[in-house]
C-alpha positions as CSV (number, residue, x, y, z in Angstrom):
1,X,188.2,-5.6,-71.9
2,X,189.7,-3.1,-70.0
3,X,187.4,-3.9,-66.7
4,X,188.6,-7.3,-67.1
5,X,192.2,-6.9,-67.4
6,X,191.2,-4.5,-64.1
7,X,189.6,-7.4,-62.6
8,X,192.3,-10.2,-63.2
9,X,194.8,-7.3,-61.6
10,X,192.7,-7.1,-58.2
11,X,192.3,-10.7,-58.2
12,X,195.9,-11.7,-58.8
13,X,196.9,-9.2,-56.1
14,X,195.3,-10.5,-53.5
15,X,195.9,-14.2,-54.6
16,X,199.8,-12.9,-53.9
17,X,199.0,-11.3,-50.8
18,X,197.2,-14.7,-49.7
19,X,200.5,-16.2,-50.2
20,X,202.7,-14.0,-48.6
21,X,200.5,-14.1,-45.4
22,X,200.3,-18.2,-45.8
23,X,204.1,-18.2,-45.8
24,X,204.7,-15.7,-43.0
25,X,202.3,-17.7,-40.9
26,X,203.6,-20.7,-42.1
27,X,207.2,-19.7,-40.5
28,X,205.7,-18.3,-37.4
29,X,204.2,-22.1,-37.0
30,X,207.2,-23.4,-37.7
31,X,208.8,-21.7,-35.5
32,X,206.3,-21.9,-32.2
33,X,206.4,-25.9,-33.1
34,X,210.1,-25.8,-32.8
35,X,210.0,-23.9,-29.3
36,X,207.4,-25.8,-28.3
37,X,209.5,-29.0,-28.9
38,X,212.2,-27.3,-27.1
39,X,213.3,-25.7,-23.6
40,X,213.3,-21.9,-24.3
41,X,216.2,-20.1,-24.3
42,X,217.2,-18.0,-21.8
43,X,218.3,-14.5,-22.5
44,X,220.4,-12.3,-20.1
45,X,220.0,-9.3,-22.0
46,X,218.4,-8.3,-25.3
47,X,219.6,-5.3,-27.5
48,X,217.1,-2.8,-28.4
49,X,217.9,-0.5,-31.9
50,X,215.6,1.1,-33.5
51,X,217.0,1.2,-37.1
52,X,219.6,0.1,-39.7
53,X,220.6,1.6,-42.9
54,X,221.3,-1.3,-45.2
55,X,222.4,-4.7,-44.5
56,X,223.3,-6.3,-41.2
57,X,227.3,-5.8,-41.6
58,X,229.7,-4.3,-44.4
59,X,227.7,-1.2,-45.0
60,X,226.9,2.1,-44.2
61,X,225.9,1.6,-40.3
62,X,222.8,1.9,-38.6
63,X,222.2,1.7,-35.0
64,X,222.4,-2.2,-34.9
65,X,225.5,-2.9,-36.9
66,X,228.2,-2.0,-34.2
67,X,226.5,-4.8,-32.1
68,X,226.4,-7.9,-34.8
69,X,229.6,-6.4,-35.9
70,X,231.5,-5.9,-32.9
71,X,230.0,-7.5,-29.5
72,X,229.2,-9.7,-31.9
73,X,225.7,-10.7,-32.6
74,X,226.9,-14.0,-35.3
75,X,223.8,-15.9,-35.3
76,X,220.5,-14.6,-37.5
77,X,217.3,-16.0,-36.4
78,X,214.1,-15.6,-38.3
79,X,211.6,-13.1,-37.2
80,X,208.4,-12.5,-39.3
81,X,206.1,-11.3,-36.6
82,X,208.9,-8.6,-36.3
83,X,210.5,-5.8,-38.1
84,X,213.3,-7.0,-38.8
85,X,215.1,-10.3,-38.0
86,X,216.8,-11.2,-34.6
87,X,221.2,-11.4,-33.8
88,X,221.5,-13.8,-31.1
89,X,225.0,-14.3,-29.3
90,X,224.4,-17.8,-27.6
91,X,228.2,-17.8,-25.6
92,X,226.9,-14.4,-23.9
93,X,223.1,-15.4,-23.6
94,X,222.1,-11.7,-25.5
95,X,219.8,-11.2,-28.1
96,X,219.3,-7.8,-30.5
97,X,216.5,-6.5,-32.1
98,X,216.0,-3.8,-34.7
99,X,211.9,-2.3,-33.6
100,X,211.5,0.0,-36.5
101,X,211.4,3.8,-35.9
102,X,208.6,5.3,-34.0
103,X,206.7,4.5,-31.1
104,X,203.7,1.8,-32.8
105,X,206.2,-0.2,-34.3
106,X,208.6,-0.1,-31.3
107,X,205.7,-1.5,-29.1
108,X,204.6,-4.2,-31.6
109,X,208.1,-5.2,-32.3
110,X,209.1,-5.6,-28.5
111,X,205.1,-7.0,-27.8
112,X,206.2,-9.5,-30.6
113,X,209.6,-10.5,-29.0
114,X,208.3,-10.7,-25.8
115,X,205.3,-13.4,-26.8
116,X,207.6,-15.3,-28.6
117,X,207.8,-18.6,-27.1
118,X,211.5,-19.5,-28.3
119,X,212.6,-17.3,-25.7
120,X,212.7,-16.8,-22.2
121,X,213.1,-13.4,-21.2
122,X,211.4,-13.4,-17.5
123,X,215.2,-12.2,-16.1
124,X,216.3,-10.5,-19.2
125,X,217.9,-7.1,-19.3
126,X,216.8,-4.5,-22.0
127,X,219.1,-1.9,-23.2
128,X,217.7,0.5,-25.4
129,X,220.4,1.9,-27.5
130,X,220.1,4.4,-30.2
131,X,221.0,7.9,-31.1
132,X,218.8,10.9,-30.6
133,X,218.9,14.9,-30.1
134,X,220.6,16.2,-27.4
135,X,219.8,19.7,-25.3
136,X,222.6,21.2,-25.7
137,X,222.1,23.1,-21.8
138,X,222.6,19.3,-20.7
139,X,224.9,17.8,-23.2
140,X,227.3,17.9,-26.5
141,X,227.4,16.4,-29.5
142,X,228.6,12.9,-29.6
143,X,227.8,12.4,-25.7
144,X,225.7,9.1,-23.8
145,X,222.9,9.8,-21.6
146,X,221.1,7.3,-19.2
147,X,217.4,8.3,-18.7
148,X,215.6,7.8,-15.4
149,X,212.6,9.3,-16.2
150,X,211.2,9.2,-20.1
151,X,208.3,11.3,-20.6
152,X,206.1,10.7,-24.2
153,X,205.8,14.0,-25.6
154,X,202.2,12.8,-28.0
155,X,199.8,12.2,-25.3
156,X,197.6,15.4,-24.9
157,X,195.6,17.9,-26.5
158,X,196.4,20.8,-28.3
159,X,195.4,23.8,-29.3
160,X,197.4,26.1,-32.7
161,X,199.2,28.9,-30.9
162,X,197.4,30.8,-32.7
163,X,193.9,30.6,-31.3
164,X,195.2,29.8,-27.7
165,X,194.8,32.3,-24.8
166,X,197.6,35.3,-25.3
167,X,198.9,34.1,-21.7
168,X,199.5,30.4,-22.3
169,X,203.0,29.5,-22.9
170,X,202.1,26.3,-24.9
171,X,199.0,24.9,-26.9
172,X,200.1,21.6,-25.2
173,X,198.5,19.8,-22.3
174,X,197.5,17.0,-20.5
175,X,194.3,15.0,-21.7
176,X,192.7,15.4,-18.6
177,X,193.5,19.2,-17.6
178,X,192.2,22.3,-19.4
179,X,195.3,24.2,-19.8
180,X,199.0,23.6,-19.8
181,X,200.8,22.8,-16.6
182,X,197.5,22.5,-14.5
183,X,198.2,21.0,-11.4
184,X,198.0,18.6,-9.9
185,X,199.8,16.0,-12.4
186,X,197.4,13.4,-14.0
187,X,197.8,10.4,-11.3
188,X,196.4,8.3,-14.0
189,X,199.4,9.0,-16.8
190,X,198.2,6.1,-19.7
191,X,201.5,5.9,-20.5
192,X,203.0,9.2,-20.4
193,X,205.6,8.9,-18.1
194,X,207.9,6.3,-16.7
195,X,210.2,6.1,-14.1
196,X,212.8,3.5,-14.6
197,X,214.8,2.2,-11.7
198,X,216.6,4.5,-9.9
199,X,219.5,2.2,-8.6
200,X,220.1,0.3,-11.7
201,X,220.3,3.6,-13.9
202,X,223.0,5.1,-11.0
203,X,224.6,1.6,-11.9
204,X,224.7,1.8,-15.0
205,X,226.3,5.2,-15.4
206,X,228.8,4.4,-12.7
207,X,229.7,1.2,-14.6
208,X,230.0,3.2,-18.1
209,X,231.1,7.1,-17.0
210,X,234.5,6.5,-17.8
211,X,234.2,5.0,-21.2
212,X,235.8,7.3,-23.9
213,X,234.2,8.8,-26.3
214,X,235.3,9.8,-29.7
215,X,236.0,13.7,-30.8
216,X,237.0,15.0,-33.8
217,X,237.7,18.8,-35.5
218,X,234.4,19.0,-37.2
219,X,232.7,18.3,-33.3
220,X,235.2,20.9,-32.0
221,X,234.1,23.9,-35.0
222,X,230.4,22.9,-34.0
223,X,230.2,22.8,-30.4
224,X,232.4,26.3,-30.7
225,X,229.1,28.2,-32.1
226,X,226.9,27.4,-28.5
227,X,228.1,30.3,-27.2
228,X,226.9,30.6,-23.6
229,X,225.7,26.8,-23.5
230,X,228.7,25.2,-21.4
231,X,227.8,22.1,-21.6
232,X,227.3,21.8,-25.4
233,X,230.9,23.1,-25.6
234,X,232.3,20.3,-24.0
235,X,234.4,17.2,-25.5
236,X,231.7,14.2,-26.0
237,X,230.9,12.6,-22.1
238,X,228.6,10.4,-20.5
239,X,226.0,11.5,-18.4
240,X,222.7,11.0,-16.6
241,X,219.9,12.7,-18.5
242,X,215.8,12.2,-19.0
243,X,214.5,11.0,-22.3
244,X,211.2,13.0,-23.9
245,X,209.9,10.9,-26.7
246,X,207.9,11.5,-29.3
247,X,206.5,10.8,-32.8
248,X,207.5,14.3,-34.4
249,X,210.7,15.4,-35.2
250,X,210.8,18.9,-33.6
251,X,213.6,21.6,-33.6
252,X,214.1,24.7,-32.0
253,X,214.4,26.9,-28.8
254,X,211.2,27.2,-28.1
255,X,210.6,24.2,-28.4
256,X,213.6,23.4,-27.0
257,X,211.8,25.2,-23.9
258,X,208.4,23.2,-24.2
259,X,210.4,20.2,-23.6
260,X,212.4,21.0,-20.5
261,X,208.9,22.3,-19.1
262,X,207.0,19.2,-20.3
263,X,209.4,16.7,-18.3
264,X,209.9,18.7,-15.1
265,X,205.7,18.9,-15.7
266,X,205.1,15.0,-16.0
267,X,208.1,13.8,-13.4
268,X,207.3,16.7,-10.4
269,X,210.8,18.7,-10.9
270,X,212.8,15.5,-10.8
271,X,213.7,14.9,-14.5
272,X,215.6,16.9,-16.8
273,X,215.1,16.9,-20.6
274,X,218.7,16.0,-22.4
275,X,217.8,13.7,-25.3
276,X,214.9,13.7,-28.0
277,X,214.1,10.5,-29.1
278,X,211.0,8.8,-30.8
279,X,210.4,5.3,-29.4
280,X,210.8,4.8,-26.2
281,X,207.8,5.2,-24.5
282,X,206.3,2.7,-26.7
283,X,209.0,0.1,-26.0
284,X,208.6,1.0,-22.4
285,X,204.8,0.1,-22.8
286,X,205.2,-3.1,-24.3
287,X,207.4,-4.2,-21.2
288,X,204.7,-3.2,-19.4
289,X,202.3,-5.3,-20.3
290,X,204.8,-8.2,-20.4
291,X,205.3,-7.7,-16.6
292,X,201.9,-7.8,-16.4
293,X,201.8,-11.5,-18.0
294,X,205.1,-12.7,-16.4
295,X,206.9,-12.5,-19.5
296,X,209.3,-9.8,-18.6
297,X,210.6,-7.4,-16.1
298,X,210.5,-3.7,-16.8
299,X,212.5,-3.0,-14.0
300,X,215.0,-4.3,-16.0
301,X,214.4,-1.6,-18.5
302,X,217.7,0.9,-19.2
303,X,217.3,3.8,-22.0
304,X,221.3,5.2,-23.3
305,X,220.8,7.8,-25.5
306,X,223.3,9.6,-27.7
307,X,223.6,12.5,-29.2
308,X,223.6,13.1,-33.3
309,X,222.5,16.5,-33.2
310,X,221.6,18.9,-31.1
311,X,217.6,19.8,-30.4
312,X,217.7,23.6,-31.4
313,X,220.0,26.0,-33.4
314,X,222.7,28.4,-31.8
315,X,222.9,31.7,-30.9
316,X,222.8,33.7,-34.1
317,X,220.8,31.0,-36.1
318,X,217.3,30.7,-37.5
319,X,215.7,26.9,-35.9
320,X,214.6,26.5,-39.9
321,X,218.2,27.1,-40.8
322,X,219.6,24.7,-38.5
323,X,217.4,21.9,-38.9
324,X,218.2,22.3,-43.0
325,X,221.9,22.0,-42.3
326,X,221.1,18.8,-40.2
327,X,219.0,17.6,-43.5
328,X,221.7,18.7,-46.0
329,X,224.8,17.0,-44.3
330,X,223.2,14.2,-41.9
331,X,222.9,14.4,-38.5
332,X,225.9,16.4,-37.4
333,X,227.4,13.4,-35.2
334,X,225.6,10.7,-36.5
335,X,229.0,8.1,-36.7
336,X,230.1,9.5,-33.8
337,X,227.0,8.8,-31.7
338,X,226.3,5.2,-33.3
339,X,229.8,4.7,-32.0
340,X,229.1,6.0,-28.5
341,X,225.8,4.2,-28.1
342,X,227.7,0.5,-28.5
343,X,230.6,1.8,-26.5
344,X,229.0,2.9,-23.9
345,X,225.9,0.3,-24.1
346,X,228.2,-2.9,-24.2
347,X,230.5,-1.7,-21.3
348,X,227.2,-2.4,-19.1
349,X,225.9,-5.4,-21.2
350,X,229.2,-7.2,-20.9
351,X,229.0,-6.5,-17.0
352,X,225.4,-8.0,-17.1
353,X,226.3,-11.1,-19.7
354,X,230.0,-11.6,-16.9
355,X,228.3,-11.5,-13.9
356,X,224.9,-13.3,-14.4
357,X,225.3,-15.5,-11.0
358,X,224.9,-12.8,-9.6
359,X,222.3,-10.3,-11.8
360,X,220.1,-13.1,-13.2
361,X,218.4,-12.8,-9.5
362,X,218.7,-9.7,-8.4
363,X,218.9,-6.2,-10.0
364,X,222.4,-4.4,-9.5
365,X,222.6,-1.2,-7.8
366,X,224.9,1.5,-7.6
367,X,228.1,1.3,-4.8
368,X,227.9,-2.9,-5.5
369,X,231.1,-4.5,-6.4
370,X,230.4,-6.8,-8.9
């Protein structure tokens, strides 16, 4: 009796999961017959977040709910192939997506979007907006970066530092080389670095350098303790600083110190680690392939990154102790840099969404009056 109950169980599991699927792909048709009946819609920019906390709006915010919230994002729009559903503002012409955290689902999710056929996103802007941990020899709590150069911190090999040669700095290194830093740099990356464009970044940051950004007492007592680390003792700011992205969640000075190496490694000198963050090499790869189809323009790509915590403990702290404080309270700015990220992200998507005569056919540079 007991196999049988067994049995039924199995069987009337899959029988739901049959039905889910059937109803999922039943909205996806649904949805494709709809656009095909239809002209796609044209999108000037779309929003990229990588998580929310609870609900859309009227809760504890995540990384998307300053957008539907504020820019606004009013209208929902079904997304089963997708993380999470779609915010669409049709007066402005921009769309928002929530990808998921972590490089694979960033990639589907932005794969997904991009193949969609209610949407046409050939001219589209992508603003990658989310939170992240910041170097704190680049950059304070609560402060914006724009990346030019985002470096994925998972492709290689690697070796415990404990069996490594006694004069390597790093266990970490390139798939193709046989010991860290070997030069010269892979020509053939597979996606481990990008270089986004360099006149559209400076724009960006020119557009957005002056927007203010929020500072409080409890930012003040914490940026106090980076003693020797000028820049992490500064009021919240916007900058221009590279992205290293990556699946793990690592803390420390060392390596802290891996990851400056790793991106002046990967971009020839040029880049300069400042944020931490997990998914944007995979986004990055998506629009890649989109490109490749005609279905997108990775040029358009922009990466802001903000600042919830710094990447490695001050002076006088253990990295185990630090990252245990981050646990126990939350990221140290994490309201702070959710604000930052729409602050400083719509400043430039508004100038996009205003001036679309002009950006839909060509990209915007730096020292162009819009």
């Amino acid at each position: 009796m007991g196999t049988g109950v067994r049995r039924y169980g199995v069987i009337g599991d899959i029988a739901l999961r049959v039905a889910f699927v059937a109803s999922v792909l039943a909205v996806a048709l649904t949805i494709a017959g709809t656009a095909s009946a239809a002209e796609p819609i044209p999108i000037k920019v779309v929003v990229v977040t990588m998580f929310e906390i609870g609900e859309d709006t009227g809760d504890t915010p995540g990384e998307f709910q300053n957008w539907v919230e504020k820019f606004p994002l009013p209208e929902t729009l079904p997304f089963p192939q997708g993380y999470r559903h779609l915010r669409y503002n049709p007066e402005k012409g921009v769309l928002g997506i929530v990808t998921g955290v972590g490089t694979a689902r960033s990639a589907s999710s932005i794969m997904a979007l991009g193949m969609d056929p209610r949407f046409d996103l050939t001219k589209a802007y992508w603003l990658v907006a989310g939170i992240a941990g910041v170097n704190p020899q680049m950059g304070s709590l609560g402060s914006a970066a724009w990346a030019e150069w985002v470096v994925d911190a998972d492709l290689g090999h690697e070796i415990d530092p404990r069996e490594m040669p006694a004069d390597w700095p790093t266990g970490h290194f390139p798939l193709s080389k046989n010991k860290p830093y070997e030069e010269p740099v892979p020509a053939d990356t597979g996606g481990a670095v990008y270089h986004l464009d360099p006149g559209l970044v400076a724009w960006a940051y020119g557009v957005s350098r002056d927007v203010k950004l929020d500072d409080s007492e409890a930012l003040q007592k914490l940026r106090a303790h980076y003693d020797g680390y000028p820049e992490a003792q500064r009021p919240p700011f916007v900058f221009r600083g590279d992205d290293l992205s990556g699946e793990n969640f690592w803390h420390g000075k060392l390596m802290n110190d891996w990851a400056v190496s790793w991106v002046q490694y990967w971009t020839g000198g040029a880049g300069h680690f400042a944020m931490t963050a997990m998914e944007d090499t995979g986004t990055l790869q998506a629009l890649t392939f989109l490109s490749h189809a005609g279905r997108a323009d990775v040029r358009r790509a922009l990466v802001l990154r903000t600042a919830s915590n710094y990447s490695m403990q001050y002076p006088g702290e253990t990295a185990a102790e630090s990252l245990a404080h981050e646990h126990a309270g939350g990221y140290s700015a994490f309201i702070p840099s959710l604000v930052a990220a729409y602050r400083v992200g719509s400043r430039v998507v508004d100038e996009i969404a205003t001036h679309w005569d002009l950006d839909a056919d060509r990209i915007p540079t730096i020292g162009e009056a819009q």
